[in-house]
C-alpha positions in Angstrom: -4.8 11.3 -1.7 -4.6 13.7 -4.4 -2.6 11.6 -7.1 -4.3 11.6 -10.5 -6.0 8.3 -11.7 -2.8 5.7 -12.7 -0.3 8.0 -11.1 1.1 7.6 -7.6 2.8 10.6 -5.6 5.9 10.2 -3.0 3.2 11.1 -0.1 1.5 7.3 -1.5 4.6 5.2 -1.3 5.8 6.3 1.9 2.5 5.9 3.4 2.2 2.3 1.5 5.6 1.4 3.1 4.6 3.4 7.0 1.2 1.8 6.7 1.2 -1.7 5.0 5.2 -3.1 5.7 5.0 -1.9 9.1 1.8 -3.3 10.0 2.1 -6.5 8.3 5.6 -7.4 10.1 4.6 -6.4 13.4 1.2 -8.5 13.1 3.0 -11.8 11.4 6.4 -11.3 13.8 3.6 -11.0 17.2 1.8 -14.5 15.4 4.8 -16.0 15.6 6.0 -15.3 19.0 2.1 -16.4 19.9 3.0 -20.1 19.0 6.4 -19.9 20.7 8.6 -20.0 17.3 12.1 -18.4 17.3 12.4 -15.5 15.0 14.7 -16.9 12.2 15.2 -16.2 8.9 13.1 -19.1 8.3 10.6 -18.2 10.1 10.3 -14.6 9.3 10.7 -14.8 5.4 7.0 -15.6 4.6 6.2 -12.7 7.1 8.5 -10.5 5.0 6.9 -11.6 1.7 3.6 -10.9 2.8 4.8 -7.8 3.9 6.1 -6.7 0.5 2.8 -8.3 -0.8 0.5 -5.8 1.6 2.9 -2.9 -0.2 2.3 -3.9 -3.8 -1.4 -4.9 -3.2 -1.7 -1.0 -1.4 0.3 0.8 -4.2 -2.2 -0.4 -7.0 -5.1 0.2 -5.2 -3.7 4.0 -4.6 -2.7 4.0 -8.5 -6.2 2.9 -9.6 -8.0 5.1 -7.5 -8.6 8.8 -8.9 -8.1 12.2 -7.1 -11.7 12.1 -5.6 -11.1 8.7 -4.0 -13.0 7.0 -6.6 -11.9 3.3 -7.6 -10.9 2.3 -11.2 -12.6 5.8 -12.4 -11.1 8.8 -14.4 -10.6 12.0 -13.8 -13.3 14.5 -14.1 -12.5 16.3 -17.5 -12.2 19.9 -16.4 -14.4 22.5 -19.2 -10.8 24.9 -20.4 -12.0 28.5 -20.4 -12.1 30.5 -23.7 -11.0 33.3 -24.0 
C-alpha cells in the first residue's frame, strides 16, 4: 500500500471490493447452502450487508494506516533540502 496516512488510492478500493465483498459473499452464500436454505433475497440480504460491512470496515483500516504500513501513525516528515 502506498497511500499516505487518511488517504486512500484506486489500487485500495478495488482491492477492498476484490478482497473483502468477494470473500464475504462466497463464505456467507457456501454457509447457507451448508444448512440447506434456498438462496433468496431473504436469505442473502444479511450476507450482502456483511459484505458491504467487510468493505467499509477494510477501507478505514487502509485509510488509517500510513505509507509504511503503520496503523493510526503519520507520515514520517521528510527534512526539505536547502539550497
Amino acid at each position: 500500500m502506498k497511500s499516505k496516512f487518511l488517504t486512500l488510492g484506486a489500487k485500495d478500493i478495488i482491492k477492498a471490493l476484490i478482497l473483502t465483498f468477494i470473500t464475504a459473499l462466497l463464505t456467507g452464500i457456501y454457509q447457507l447452502l451448508q444448512v440447506g436454505t434456498l438462496l433468496t433475497w431473504e436469505a442473502l440480504k444479511p450476507v450482502v450487508i456483511s459484505a458491504i460491512a467487510a468493505v467499509i470496515g477494510y477501507l478505514l483500516k487502509n485509510a488509517l494506516t500510513n505509507s509504511e504500513d503503520q496503523f493510526l501513525t503519520k507520515e514520517k516528515q521528510t527534512p526539505v533540502a536547502q539550497p
